[in-house]
Residue frames relative to the residue before (quaternion, step in Angstrom):
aa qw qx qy qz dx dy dz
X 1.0000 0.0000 0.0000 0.0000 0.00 0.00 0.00
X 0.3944 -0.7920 0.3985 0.2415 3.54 -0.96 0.66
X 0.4028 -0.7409 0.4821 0.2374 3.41 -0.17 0.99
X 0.1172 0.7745 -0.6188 -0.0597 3.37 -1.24 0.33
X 0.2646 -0.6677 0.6550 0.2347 3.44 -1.17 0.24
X 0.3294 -0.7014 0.6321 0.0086 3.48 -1.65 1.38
X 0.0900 -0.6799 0.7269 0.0344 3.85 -0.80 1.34
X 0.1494 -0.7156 0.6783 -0.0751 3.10 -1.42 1.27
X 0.3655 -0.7980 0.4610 0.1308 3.37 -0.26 1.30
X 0.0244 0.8757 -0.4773 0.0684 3.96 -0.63 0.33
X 0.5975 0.5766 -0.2562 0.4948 3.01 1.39 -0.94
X 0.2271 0.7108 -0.5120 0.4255 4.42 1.02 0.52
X 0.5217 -0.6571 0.4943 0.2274 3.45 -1.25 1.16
X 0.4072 -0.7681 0.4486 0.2073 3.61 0.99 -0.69
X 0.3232 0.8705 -0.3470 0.1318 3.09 1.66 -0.53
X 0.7570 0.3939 -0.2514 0.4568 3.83 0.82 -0.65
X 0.7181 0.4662 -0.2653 0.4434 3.23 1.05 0.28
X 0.3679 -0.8793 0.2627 0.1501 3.34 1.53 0.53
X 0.6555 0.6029 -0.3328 0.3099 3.58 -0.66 -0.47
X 0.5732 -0.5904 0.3042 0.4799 4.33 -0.53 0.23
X 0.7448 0.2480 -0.3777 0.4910 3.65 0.61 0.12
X 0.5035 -0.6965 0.4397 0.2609 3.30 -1.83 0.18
X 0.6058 -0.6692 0.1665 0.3969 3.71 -0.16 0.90
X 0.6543 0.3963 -0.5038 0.4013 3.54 0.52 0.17
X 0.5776 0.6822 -0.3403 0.2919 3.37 1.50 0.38
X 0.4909 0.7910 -0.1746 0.3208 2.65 1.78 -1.29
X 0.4007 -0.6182 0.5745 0.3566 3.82 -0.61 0.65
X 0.1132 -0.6572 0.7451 -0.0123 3.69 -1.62 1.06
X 0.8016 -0.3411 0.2128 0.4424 3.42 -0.53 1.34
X 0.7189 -0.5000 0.0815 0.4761 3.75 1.24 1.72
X 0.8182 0.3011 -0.3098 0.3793 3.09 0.87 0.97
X 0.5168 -0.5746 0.3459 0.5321 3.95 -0.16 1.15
X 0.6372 -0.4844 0.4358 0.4116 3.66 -1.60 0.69
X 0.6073 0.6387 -0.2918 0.3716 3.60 1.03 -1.65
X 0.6209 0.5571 -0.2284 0.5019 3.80 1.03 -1.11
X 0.6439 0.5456 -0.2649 0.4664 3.51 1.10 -1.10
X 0.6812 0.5613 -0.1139 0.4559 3.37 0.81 -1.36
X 0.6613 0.4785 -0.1363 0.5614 3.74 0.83 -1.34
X 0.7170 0.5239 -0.2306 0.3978 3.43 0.32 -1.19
X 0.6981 0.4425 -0.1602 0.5396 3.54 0.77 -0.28
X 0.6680 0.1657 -0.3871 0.6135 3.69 1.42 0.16
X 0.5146 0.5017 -0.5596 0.4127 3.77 0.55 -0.38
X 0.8128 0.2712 -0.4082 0.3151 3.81 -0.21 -0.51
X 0.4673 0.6791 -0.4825 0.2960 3.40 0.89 0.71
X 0.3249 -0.7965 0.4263 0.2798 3.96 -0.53 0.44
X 0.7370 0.3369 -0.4305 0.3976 3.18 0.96 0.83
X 0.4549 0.6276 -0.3562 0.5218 2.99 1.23 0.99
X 0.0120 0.8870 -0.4475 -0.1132 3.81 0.02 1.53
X 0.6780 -0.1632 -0.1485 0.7011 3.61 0.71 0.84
X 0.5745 -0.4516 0.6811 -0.0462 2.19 -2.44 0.32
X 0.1130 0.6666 -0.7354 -0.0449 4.35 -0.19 0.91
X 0.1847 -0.6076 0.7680 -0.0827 2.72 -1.65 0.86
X 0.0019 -0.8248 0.5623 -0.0599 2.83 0.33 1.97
X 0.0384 0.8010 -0.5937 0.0664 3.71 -1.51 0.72
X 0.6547 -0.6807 0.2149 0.2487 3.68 -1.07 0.84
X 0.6267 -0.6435 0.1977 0.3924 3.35 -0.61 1.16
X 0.6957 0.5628 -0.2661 0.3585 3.32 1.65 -0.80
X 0.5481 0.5556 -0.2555 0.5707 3.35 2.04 -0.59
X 0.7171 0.4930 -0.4080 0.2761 4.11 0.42 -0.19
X 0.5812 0.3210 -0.5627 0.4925 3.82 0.84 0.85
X 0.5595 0.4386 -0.5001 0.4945 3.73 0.74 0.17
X 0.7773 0.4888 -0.2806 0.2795 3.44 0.52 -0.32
X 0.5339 0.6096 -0.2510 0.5295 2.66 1.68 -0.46
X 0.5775 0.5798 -0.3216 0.4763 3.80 1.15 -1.13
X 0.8677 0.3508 -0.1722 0.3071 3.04 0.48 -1.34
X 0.6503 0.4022 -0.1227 0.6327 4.01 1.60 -0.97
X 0.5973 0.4984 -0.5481 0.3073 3.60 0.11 -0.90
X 0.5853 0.5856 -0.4076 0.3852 3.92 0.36 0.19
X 0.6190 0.4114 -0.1709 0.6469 3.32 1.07 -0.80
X 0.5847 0.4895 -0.4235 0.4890 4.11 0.69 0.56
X 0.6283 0.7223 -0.2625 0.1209 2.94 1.05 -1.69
X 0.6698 0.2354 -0.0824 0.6994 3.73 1.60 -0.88
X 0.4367 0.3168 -0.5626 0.6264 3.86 0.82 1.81
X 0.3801 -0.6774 0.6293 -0.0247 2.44 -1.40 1.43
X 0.7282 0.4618 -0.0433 0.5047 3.07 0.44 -1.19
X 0.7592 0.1631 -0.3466 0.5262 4.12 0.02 0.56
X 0.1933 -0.6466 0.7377 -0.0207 3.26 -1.45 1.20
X 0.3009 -0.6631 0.6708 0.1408 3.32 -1.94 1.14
X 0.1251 -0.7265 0.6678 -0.1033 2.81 -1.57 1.46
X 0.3812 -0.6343 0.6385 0.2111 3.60 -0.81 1.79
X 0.4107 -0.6649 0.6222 0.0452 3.35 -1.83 1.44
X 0.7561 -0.4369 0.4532 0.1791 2.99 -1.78 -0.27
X 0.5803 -0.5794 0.3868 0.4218 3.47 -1.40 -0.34
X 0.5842 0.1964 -0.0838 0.7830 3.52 1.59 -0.22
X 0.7186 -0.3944 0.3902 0.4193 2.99 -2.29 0.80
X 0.6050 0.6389 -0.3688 0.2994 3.58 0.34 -1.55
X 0.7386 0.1976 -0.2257 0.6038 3.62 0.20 -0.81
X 0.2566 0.6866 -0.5697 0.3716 4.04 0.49 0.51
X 0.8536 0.3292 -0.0068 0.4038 2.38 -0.17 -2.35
X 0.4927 0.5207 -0.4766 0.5089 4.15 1.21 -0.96
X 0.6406 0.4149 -0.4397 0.4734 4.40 -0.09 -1.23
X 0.8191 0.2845 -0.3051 0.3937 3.95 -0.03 -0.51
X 0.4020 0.4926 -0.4233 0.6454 3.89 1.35 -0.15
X 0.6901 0.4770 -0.4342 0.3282 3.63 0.29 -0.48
X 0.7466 0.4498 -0.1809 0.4556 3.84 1.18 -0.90
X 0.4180 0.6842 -0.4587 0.3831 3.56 1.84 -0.12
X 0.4022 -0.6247 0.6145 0.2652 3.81 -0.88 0.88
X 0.5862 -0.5440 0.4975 0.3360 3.41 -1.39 1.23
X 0.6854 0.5145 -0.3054 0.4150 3.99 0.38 -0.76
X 0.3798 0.6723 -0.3715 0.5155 3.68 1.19 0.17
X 0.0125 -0.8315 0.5393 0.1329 3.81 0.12 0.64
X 0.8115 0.1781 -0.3070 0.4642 3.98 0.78 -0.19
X 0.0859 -0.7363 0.6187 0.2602 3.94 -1.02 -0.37
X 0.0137 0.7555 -0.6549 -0.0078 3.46 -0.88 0.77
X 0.2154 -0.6844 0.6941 -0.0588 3.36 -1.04 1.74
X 0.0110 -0.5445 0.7938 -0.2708 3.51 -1.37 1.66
X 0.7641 -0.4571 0.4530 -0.0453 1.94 -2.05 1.46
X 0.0905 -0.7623 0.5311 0.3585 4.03 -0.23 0.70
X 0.6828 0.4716 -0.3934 0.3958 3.54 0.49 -0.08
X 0.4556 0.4995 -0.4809 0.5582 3.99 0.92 1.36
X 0.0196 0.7878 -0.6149 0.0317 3.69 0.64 1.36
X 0.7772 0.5101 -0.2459 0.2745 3.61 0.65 -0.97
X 0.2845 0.7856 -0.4972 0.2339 3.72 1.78 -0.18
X 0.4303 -0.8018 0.3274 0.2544 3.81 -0.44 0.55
X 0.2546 -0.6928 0.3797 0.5578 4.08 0.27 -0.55
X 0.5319 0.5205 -0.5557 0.3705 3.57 0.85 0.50
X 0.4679 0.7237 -0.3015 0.4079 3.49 1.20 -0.46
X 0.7069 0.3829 -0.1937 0.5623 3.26 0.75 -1.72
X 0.6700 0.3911 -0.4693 0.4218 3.96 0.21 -0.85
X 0.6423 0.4125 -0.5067 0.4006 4.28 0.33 -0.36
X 0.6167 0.4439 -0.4432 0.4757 3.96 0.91 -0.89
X 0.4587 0.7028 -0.3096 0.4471 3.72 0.54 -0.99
X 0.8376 0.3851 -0.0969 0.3751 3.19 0.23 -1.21
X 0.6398 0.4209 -0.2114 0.6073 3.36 1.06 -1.40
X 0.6759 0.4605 -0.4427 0.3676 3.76 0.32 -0.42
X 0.4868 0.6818 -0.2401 0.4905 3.87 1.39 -0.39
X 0.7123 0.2141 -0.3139 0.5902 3.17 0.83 -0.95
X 0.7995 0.3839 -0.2698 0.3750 3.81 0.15 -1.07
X 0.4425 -0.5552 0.6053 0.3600 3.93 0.70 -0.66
X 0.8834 0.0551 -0.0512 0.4625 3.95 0.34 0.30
X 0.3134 0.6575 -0.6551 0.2006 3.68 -0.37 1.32
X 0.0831 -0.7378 0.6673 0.0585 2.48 -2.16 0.51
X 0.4850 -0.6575 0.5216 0.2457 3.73 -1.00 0.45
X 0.2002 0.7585 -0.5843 0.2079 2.82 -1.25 1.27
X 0.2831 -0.7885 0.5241 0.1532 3.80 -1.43 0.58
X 0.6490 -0.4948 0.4081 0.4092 3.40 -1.17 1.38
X 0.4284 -0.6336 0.5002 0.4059 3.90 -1.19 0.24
X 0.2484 -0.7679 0.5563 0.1979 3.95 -0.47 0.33
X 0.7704 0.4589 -0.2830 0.3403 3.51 0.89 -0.69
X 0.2436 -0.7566 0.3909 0.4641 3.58 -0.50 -0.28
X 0.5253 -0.6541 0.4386 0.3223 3.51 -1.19 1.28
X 0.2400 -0.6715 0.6956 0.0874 3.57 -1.60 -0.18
X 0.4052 -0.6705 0.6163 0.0803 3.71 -1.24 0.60
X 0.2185 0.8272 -0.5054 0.1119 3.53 0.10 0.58
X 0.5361 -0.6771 0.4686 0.1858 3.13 -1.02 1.94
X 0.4736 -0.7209 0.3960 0.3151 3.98 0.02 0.51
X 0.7653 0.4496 -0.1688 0.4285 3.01 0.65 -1.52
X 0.8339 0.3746 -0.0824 0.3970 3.67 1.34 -0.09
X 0.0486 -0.8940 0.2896 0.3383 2.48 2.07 -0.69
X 0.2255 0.7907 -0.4867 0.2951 3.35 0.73 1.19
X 0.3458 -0.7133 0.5483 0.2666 3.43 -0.57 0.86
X 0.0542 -0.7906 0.6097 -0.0190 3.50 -1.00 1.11
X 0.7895 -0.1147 -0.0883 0.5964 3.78 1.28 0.58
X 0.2262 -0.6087 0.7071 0.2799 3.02 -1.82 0.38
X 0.3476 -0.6421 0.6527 0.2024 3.27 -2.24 1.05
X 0.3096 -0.6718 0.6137 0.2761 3.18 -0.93 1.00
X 0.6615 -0.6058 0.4395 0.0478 2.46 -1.91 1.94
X 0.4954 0.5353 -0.5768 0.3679 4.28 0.92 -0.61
X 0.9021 0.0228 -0.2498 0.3511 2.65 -2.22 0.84
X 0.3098 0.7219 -0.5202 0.3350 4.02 0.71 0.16
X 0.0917 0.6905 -0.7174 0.0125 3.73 -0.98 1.13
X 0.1204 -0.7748 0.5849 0.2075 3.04 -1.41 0.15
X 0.5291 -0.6410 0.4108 0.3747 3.46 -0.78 1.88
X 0.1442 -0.6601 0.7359 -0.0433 2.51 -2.35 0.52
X 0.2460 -0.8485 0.4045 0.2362 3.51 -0.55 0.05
X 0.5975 0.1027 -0.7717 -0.1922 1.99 -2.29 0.76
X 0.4688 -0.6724 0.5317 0.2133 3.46 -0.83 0.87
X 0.0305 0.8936 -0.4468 -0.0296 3.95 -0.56 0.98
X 0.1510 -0.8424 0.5155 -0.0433 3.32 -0.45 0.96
X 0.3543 -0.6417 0.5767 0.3608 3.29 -1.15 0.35
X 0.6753 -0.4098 0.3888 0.4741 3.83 -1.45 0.91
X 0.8638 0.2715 -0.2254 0.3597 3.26 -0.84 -1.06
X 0.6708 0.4086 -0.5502 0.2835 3.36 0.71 0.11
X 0.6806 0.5146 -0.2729 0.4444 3.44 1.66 -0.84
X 0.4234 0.4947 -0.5401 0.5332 3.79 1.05 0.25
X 0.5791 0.5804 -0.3253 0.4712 3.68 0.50 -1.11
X 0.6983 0.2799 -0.2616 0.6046 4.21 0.08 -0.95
X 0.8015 0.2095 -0.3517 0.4359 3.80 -0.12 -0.04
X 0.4822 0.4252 -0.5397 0.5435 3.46 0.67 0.68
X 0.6673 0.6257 -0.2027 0.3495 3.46 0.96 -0.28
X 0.3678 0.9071 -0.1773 0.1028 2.80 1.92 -1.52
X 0.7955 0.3671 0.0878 0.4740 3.06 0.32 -2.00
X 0.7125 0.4777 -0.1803 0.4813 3.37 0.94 -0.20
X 0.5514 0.5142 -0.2978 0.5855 3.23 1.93 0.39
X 0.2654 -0.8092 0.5238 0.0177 3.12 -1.09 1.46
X 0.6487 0.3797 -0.4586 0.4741 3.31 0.37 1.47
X 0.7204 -0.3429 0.4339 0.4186 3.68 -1.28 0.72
X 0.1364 0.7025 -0.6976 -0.0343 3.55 -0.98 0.78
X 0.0015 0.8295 -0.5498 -0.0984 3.66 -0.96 1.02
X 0.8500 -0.0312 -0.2102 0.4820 3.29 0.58 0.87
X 0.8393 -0.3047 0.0824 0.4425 3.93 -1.12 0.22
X 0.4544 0.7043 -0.3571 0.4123 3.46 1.04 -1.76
X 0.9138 0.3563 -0.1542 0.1198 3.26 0.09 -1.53
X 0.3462 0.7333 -0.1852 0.5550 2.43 1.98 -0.83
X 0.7394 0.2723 -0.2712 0.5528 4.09 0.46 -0.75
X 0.2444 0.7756 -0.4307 0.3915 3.53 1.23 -0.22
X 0.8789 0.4052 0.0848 0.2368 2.30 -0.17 -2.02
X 0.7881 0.1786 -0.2649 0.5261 3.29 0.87 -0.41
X 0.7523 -0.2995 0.1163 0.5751 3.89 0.75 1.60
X 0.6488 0.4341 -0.4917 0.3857 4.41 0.03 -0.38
X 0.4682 -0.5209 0.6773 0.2253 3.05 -1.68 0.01
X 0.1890 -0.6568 0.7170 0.1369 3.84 -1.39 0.55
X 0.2532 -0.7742 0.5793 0.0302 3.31 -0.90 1.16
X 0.3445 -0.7965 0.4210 0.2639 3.88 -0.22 1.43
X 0.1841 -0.7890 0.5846 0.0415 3.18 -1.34 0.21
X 0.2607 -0.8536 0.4235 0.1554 3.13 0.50 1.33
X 0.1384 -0.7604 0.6345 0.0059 3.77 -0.96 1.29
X 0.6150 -0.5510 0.4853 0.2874 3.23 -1.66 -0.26
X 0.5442 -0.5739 0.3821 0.4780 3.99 -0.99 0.18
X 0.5099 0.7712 -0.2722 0.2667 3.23 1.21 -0.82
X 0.6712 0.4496 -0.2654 0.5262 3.36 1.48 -0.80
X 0.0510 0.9132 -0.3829 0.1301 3.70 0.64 0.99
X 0.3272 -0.8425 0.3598 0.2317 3.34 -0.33 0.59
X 0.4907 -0.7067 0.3989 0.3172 3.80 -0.31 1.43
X 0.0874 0.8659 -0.4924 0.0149 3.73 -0.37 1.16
X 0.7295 0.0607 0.0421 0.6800 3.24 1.53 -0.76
X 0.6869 -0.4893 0.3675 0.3922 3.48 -1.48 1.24
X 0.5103 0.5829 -0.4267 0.4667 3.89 1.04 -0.32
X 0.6918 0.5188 -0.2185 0.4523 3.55 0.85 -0.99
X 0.6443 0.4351 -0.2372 0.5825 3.58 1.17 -0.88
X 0.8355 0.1602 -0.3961 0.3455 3.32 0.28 -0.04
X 0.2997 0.5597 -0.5880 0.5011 3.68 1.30 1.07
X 0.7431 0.3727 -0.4441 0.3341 3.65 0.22 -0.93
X 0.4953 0.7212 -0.3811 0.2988 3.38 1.30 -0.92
X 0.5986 0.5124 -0.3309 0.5192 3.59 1.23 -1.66
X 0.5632 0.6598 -0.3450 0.3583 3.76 0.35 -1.47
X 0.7376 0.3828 -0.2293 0.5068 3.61 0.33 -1.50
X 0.6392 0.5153 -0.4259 0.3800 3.87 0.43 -1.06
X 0.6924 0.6752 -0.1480 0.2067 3.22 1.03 -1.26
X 0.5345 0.5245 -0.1609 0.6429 3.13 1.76 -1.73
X 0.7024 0.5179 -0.3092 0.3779 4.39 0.97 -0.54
X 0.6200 0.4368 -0.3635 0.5409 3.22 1.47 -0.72
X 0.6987 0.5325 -0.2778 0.3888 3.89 0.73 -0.77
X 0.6524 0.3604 -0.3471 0.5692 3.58 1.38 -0.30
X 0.5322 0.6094 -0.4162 0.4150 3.97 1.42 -0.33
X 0.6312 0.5163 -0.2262 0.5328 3.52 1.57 -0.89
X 0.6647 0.4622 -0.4157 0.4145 3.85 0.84 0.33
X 0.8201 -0.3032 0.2235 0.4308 3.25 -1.53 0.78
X 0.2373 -0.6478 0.6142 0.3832 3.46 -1.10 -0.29
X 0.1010 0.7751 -0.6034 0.1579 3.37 -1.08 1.56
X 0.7404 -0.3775 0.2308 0.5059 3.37 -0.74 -0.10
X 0.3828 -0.6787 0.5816 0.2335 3.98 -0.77 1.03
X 0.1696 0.5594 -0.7997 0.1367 3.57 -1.50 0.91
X 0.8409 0.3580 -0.4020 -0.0559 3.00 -2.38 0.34
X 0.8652 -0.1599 -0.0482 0.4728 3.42 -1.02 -0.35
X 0.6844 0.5752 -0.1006 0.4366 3.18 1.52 -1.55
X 0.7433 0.5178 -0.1996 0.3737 3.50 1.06 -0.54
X 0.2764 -0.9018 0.3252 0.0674 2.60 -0.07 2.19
X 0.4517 0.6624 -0.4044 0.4400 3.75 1.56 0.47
X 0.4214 0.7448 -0.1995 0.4774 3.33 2.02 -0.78
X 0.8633 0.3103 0.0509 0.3947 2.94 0.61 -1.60
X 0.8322 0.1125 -0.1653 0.5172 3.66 0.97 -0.36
């Protein structure tokens, strides 16, 4: 089986989402988002850690407040980020062991990705060296002139995805695009492109809306409903033997 290690940014200003903490911090139906998010690749067995990367100014508050909830994981190490995601994710790519054959980098604020999700991205990145999850667009887009908000075209919607995370790569190709980084002359907004860019292909992986990124307190309290939900529907099964992401006997 191919082992991979999973960076999980945190260390993001949070700015659009407002309030005194920062959203992978935030409690999500009794547990930090970051816990939500992590907790669902650490108990996987082909996954050999977990960075949980976070800001240099957040890691004695973080530590006070989470370093308990590590204490019986093995398998995920904190790693102080950057000034942007980009050098985030490069400081924790930096501690991946060369013998690691994939890296998949998600979003900490995608608590709800599923583990059927991860085994189809997981999978497709194995055969090709680069996937990533994503959902057909559904809406129709618009051009809008800023200064007027006037609508000055529509973009036709064929073949349009919209990313999702996690993005998977084999090691050496993504050590290989951020050694590369800076020396590219075009806007890069997220991994995908980055391998783009230096000659691979990214193979989609069609996902669900459900994996949504947490942007506003509107968003936290959809995932909130989400989680209750997936508890009453696994409370309503047989009684058999407990396993997975959610199970918090699993886990500590």
């Amino acid at each position: 089986m191919s082992q991979c290690a999973v960076i999980i940014p945190a260390a993001g200003r949070s700015s659009r989402f407002g309030g005194a903490e920062k959203k992978p911090f935030v409690s999500l139906d009794g547990r930090p988002v970051w816990q939500r998010t992590a907790e669902v690749f650490w108990s996987r067995p082909d996954v050999s850690k977990v960075y949980l990367v976070i800001a240099p100014e957040d890691r004695d508050d973080f530590r006070t407040r989470f370093r308990p909830l590590l204490v019986f994981v093995e398998n995920v190490e904190v790693v102080e980020g950057g000034a942007e995601r980009f050098e985030s994710v490069a400081n924790a790519l930096a501690r991946v062991p060369e013998d690691v054959q994939l890296v998949a980098v998600h979003d900490a604020v995608r608590p709800l990705v599923t583990p059927a999700l991860l085994d189809s991205v997981f999978h497709a990145a194995k055969e090709h060296g680069a996937a990533m999850l994503a959902v057909p667009v559904a809406d129709t887009l618009k051009q809008v002139d800023p200064a007027t908000n006037r609508i000055t075209g529509t973009v036709p919607r064929a073949g349009v995805w919209q990313a999702q995370t996690p993005q998977v790569f084999r090691r050496d190709w993504l050590v290989e695009a951020y050694a590369r980084r800076t020396s590219l002359n075009v806007p890069i907004t997220d991994d995908a492109q980055l391998i783009e860019a230096i000659g691979h292909s990214v193979v989609v992986v069609p996902s669900a809306p459900i994996n949504f990124k947490i942007t506003t307190k509107d968003d936290l309290d959809l995932a909130a409903a989400i989680l209750k939900a997936r508890s009453a529907a696994k409370a309503s099964e047989p009684e058999g033997p407990r396993w997975g992401a959610f199970d918090d006997e699993a886990k500590w």
